[in-house]
Gaussian input, Z-matrix of N, CA and C with variables (Angstrom, degrees):
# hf/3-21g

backbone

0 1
 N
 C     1     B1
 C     2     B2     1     A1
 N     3     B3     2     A2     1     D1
 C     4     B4     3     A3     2     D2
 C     5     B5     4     A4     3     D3
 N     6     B6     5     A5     4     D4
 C     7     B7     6     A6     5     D5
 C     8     B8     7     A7     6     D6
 N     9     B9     8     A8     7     D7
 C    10    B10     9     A9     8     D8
 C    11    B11    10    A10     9     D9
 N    12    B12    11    A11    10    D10
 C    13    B13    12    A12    11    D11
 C    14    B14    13    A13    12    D12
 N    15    B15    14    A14    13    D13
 C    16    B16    15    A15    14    D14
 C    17    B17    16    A16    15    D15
 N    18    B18    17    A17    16    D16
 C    19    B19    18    A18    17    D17
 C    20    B20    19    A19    18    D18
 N    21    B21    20    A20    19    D19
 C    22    B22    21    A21    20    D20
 C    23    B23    22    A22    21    D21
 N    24    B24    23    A23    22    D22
 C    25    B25    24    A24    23    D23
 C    26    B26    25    A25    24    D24
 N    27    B27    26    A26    25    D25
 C    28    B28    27    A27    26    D26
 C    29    B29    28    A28    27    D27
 N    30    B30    29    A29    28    D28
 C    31    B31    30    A30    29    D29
 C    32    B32    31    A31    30    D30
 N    33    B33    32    A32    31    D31
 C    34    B34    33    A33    32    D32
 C    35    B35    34    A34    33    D33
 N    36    B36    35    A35    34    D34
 C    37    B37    36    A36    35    D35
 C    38    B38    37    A37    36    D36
 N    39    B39    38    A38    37    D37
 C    40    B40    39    A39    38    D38
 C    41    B41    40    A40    39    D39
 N    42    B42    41    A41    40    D40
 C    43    B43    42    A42    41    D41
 C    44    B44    43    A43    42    D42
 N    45    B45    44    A44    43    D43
 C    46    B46    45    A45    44    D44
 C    47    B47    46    A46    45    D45
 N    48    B48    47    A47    46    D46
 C    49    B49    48    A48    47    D47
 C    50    B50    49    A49    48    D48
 N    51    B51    50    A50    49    D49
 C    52    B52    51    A51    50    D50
 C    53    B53    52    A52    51    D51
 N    54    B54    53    A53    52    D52
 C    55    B55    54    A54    53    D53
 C    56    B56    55    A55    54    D54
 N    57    B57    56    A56    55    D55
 C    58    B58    57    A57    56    D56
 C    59    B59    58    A58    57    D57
 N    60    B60    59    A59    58    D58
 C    61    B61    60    A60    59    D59
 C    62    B62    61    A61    60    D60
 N    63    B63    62    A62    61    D61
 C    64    B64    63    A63    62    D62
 C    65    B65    64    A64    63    D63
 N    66    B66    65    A65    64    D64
 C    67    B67    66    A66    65    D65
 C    68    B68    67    A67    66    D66
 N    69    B69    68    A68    67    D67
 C    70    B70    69    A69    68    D68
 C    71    B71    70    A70    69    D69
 N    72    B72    71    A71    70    D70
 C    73    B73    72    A72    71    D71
 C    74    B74    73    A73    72    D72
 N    75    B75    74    A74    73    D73
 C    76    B76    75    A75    74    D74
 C    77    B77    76    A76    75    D75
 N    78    B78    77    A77    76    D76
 C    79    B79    78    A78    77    D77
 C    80    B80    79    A79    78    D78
 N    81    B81    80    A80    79    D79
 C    82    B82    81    A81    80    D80
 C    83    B83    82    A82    81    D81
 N    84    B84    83    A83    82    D82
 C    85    B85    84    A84    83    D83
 C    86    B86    85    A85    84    D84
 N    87    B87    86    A86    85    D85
 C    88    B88    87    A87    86    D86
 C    89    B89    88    A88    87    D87
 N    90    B90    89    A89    88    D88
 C    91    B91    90    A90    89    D89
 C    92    B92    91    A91    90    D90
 N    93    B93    92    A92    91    D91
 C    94    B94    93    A93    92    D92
 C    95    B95    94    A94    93    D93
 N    96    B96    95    A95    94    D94
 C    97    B97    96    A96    95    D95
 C    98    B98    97    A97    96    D96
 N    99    B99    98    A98    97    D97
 C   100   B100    99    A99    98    D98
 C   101   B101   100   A100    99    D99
 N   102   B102   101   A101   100   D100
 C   103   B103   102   A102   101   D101
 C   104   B104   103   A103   102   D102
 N   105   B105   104   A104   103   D103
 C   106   B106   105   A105   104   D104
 C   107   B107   106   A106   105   D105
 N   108   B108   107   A107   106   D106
 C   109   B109   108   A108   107   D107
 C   110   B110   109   A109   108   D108
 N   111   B111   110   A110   109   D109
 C   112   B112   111   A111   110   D110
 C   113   B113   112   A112   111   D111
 N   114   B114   113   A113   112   D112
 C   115   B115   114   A114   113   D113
 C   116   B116   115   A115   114   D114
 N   117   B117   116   A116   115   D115
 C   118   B118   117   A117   116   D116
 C   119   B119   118   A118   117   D117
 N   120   B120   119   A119   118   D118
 C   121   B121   120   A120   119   D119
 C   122   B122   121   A121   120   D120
 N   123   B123   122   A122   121   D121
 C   124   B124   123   A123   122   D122
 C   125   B125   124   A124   123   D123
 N   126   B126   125   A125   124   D124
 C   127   B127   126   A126   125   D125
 C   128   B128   127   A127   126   D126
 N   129   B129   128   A128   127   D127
 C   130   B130   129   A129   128   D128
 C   131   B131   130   A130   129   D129
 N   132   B132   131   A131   130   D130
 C   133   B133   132   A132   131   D131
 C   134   B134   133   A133   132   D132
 N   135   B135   134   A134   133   D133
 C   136   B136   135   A135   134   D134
 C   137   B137   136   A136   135   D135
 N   138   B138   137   A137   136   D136
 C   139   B139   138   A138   137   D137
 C   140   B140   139   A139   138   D138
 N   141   B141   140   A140   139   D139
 C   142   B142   141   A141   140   D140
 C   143   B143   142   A142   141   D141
 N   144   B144   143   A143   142   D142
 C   145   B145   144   A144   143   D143
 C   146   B146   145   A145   144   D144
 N   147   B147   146   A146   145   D145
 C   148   B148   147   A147   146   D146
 C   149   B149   148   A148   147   D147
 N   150   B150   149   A149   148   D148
 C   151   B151   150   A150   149   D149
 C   152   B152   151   A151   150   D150
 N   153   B153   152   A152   151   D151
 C   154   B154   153   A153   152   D152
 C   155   B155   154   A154   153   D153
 N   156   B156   155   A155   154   D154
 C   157   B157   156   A156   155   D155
 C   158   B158   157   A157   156   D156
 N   159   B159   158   A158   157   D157
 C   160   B160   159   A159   158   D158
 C   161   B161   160   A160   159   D159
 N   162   B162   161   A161   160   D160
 C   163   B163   162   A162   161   D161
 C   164   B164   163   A163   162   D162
 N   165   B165   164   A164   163   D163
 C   166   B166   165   A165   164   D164
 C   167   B167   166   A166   165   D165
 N   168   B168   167   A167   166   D166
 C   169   B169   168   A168   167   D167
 C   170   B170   169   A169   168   D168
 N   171   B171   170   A170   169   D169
 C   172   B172   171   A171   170   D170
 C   173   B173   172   A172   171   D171
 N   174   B174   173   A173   172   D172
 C   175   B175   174   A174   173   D173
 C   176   B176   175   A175   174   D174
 N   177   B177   176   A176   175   D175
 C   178   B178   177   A177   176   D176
 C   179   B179   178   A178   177   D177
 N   180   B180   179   A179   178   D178
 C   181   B181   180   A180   179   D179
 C   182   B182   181   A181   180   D180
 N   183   B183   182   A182   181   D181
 C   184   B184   183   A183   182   D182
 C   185   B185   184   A184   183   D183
 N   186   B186   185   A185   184   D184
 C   187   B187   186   A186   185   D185
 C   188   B188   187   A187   186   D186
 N   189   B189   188   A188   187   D187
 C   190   B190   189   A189   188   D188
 C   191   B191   190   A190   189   D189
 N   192   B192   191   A191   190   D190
 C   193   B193   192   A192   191   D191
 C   194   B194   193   A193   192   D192
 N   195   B195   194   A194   193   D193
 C   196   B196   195   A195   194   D194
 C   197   B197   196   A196   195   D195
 N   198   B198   197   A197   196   D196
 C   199   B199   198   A198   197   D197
 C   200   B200   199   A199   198   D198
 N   201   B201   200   A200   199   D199
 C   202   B202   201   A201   200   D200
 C   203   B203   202   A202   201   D201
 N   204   B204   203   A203   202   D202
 C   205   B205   204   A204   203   D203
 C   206   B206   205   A205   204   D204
 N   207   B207   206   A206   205   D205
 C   208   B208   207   A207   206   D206
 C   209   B209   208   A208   207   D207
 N   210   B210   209   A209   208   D208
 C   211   B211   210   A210   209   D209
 C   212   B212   211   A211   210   D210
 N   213   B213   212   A212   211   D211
 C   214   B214   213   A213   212   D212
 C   215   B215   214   A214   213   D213
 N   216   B216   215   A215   214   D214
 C   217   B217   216   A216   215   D215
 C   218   B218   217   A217   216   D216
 N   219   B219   218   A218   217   D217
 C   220   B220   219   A219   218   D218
 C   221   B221   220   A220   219   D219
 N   222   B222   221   A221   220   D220
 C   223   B223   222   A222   221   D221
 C   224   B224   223   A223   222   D222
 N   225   B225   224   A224   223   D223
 C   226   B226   225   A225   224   D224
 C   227   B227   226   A226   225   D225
 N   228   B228   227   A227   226   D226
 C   229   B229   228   A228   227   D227
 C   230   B230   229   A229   228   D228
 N   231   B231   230   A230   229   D229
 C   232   B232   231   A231   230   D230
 C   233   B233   232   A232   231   D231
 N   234   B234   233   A233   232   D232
 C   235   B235   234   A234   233   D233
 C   236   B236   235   A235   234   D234
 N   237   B237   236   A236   235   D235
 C   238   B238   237   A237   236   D236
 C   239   B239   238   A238   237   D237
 N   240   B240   239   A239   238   D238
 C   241   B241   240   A240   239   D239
 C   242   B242   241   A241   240   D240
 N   243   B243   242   A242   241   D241
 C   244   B244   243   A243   242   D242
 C   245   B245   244   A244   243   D243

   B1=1.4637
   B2=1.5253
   B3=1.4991
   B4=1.4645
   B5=1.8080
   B6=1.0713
   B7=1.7309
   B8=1.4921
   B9=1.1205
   B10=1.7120
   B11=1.3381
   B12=1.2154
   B13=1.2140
   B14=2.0146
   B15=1.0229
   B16=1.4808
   B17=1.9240
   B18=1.3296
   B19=1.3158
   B20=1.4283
   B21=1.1519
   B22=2.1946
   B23=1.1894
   B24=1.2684
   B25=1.4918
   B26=1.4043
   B27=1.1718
   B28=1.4280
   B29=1.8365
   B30=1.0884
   B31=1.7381
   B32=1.5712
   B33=1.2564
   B34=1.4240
   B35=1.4959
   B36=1.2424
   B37=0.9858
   B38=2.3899
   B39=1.2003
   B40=1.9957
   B41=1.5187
   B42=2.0612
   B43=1.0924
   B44=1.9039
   B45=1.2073
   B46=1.7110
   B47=1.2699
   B48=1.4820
   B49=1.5751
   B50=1.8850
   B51=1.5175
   B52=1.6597
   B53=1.3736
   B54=1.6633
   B55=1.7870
   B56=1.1211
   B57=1.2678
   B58=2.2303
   B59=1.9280
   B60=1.1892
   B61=1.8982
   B62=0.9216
   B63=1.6148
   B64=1.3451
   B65=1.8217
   B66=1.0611
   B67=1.5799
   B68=1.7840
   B69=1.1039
   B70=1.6344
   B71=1.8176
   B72=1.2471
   B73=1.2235
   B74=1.5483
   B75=1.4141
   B76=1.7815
   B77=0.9770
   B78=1.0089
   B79=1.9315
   B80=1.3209
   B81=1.1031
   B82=1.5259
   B83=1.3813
   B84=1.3722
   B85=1.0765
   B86=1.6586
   B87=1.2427
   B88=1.4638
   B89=1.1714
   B90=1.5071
   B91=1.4531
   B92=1.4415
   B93=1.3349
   B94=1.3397
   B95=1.6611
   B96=1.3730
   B97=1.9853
   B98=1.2847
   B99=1.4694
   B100=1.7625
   B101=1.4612
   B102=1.1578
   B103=1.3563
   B104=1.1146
   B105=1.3801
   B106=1.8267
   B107=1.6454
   B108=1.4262
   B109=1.7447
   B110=1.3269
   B111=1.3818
   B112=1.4817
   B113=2.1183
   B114=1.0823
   B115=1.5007
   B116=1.4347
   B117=1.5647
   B118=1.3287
   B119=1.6126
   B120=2.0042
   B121=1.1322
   B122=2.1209
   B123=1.4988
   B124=1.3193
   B125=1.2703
   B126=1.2194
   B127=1.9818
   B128=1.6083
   B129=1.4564
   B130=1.9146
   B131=1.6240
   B132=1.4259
   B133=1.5365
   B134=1.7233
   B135=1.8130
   B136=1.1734
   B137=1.8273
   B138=1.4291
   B139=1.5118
   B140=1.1102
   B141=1.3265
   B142=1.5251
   B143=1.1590
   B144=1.3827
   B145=1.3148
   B146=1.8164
   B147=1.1696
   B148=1.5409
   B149=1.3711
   B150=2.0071
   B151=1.3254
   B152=1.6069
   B153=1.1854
   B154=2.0509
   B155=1.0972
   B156=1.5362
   B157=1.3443
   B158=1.5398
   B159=1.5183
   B160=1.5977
   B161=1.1223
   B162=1.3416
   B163=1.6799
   B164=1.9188
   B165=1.3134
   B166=1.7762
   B167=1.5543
   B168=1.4336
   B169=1.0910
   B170=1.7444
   B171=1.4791
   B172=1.6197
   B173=1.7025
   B174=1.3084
   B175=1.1954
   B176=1.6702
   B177=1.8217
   B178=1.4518
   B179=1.5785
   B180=1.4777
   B181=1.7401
   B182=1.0911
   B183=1.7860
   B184=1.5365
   B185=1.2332
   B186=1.5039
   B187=1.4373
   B188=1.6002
   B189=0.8715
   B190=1.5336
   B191=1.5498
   B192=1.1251
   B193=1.6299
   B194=1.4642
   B195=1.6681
   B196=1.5441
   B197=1.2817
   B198=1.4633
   B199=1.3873
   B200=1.3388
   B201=1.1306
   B202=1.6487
   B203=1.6075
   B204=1.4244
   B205=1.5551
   B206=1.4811
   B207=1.5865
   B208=1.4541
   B209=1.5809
   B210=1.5448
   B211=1.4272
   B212=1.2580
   B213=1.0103
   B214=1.4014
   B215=1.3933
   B216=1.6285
   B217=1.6462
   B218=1.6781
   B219=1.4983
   B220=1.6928
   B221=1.3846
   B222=1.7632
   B223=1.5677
   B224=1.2796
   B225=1.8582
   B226=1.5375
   B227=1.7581
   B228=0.7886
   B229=1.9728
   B230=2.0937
   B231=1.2389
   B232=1.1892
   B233=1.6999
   B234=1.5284
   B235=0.9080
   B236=1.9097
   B237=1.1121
   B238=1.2059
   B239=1.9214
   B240=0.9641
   B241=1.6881
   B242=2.3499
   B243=1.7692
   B244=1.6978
   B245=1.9661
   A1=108.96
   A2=105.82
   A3=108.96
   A4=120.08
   A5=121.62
   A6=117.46
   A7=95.63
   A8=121.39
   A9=135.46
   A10=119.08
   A11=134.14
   A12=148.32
   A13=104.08
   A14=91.74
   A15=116.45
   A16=107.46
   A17=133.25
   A18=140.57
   A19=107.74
   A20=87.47
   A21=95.87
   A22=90.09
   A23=105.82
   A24=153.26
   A25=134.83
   A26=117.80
   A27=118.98
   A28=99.39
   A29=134.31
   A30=145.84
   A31=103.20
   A32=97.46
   A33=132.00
   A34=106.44
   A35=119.71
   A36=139.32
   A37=95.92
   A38=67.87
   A39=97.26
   A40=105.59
   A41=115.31
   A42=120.66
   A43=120.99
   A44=108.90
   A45=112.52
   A46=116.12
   A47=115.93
   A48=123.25
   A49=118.14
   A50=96.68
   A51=118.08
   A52=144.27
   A53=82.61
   A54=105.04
   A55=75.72
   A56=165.48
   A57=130.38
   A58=82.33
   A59=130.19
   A60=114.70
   A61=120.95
   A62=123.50
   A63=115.45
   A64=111.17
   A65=112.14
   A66=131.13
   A67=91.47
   A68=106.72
   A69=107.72
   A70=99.75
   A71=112.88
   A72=92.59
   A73=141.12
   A74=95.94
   A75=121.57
   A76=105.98
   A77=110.97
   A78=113.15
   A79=122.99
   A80=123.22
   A81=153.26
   A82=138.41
   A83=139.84
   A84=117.62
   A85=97.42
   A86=123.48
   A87=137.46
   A88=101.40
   A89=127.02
   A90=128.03
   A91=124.25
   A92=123.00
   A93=135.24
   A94=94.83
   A95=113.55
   A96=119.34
   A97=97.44
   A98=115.46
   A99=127.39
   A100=94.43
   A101=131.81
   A102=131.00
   A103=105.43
   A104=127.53
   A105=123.98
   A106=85.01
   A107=112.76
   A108=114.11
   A109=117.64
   A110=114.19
   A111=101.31
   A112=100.49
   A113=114.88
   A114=130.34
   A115=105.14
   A116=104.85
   A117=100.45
   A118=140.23
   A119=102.85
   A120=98.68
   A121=79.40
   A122=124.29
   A123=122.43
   A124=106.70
   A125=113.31
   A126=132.14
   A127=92.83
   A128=111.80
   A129=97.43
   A130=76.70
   A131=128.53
   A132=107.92
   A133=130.79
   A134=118.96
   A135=128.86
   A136=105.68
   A137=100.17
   A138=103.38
   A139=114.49
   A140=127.65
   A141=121.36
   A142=124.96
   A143=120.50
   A144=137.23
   A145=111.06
   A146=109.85
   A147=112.20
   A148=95.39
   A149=124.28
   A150=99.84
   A151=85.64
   A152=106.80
   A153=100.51
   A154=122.37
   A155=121.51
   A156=106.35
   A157=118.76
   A158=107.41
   A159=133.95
   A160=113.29
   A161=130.22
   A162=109.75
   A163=85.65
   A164=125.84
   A165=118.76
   A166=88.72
   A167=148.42
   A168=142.09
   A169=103.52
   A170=80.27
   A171=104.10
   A172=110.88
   A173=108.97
   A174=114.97
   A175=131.74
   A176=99.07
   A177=107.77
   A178=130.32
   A179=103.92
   A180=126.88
   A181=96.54
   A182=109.78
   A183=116.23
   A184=95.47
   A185=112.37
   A186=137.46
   A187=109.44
   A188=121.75
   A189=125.88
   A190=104.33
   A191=115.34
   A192=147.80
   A193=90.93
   A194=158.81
   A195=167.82
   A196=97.34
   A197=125.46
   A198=128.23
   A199=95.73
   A200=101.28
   A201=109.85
   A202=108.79
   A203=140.53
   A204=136.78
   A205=89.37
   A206=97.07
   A207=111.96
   A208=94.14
   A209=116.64
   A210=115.23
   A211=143.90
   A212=147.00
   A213=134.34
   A214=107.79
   A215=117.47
   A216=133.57
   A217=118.19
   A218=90.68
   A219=102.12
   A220=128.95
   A221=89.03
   A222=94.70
   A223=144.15
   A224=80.83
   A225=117.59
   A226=92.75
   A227=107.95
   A228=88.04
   A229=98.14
   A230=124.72
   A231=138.11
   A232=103.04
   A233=122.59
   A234=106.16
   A235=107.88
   A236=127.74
   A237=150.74
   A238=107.59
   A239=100.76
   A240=115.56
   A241=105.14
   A242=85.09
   A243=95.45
   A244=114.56
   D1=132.41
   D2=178.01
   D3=-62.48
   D4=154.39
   D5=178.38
   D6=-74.30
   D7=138.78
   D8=156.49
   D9=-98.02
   D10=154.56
   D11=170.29
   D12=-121.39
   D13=141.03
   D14=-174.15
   D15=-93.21
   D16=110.65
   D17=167.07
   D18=-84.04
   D19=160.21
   D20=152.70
   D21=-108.54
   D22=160.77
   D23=150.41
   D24=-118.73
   D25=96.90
   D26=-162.69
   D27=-87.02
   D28=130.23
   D29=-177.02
   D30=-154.70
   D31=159.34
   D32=165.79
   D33=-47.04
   D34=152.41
   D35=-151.99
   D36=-89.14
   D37=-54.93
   D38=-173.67
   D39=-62.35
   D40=-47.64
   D41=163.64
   D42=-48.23
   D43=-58.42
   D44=167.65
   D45=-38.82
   D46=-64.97
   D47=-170.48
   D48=-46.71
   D49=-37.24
   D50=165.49
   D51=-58.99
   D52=-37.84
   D53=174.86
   D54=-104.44
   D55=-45.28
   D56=-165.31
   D57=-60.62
   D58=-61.56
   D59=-177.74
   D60=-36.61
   D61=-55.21
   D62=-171.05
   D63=-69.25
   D64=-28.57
   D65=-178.74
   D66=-62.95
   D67=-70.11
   D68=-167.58
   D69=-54.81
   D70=-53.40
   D71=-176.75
   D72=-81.28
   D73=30.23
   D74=178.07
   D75=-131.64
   D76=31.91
   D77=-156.43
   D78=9.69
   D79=62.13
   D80=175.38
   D81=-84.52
   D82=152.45
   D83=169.32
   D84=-100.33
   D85=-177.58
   D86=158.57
   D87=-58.12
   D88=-76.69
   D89=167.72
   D90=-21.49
   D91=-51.54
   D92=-159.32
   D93=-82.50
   D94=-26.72
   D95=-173.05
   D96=-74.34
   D97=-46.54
   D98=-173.93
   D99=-58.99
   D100=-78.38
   D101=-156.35
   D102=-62.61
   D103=-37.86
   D104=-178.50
   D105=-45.17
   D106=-75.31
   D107=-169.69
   D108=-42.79
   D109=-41.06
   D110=-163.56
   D111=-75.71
   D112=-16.25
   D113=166.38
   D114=-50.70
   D115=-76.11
   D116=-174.62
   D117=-72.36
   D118=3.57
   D119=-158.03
   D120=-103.90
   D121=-20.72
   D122=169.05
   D123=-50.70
   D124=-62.38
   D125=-172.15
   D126=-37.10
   D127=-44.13
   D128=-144.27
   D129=-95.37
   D130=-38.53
   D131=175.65
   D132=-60.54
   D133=-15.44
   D134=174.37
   D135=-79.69
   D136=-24.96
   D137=177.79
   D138=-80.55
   D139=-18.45
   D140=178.72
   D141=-94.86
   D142=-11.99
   D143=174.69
   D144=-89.02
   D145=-13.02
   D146=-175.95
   D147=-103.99
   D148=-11.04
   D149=-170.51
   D150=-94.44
   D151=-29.54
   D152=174.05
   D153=-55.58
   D154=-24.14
   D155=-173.58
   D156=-94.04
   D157=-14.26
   D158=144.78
   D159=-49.74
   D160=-43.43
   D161=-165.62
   D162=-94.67
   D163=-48.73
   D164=-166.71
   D165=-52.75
   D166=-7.01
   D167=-157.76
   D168=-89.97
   D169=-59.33
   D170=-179.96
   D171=-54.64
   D172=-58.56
   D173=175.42
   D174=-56.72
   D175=-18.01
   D176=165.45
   D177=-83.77
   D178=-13.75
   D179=174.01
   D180=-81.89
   D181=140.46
   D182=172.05
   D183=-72.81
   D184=170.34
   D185=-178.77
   D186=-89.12
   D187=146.77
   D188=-171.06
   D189=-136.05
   D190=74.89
   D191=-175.40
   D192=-81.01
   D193=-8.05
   D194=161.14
   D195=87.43
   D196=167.18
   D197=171.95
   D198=107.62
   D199=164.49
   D200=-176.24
   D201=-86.96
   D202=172.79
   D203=175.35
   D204=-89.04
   D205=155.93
   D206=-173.60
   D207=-110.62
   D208=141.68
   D209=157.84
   D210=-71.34
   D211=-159.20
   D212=-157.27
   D213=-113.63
   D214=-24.36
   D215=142.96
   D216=-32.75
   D217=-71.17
   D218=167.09
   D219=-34.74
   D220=-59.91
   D221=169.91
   D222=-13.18
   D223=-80.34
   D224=-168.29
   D225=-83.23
   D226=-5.74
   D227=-152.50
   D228=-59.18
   D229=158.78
   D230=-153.53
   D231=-137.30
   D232=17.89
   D233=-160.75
   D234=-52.28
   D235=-56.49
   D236=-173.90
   D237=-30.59
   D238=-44.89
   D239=-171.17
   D240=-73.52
   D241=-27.63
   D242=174.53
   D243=-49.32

């Protein structure tokens, strides 16, 4: 078993009385509801940062649309307007 450390939490009076229900009726502690959350709210913040650093990833690789690159001759060229 991992070591824990114990916080305060300062809440509403009305908020507590609600979470000891939801706790009792999961057979839970308050503690054990907090930490489920504070678990899942790290998890979904480690997930969003790995999907950002995936997409700034993506977005830093050129695009490979096939075909060869065209030059700047190519580009510009105007034959049509002659």
């Amino acid at each position: 078993m991992r070591p824990k450390h114990n916080i305060t939490v300062a809440i509403e009076p009305s908020l507590l009385k609600r979470a000891r229900a939801v706790a009792a009726r999961r057979g839970r502690s308050v503690s054990a509801l907090l930490a489920d959350e504070l678990r899942q709210l790290v998890a979904a913040d480690a997930g969003y940062a790995a999907a950002r650093k995936r997409a700034l990833a993506l977005l830093a690789a050129p695009l490979a649309l096939g075909g060869s690159p065209l030059n700047r001759e190519t580009l510009h060229e105007r034959r049509r307007l002659r």
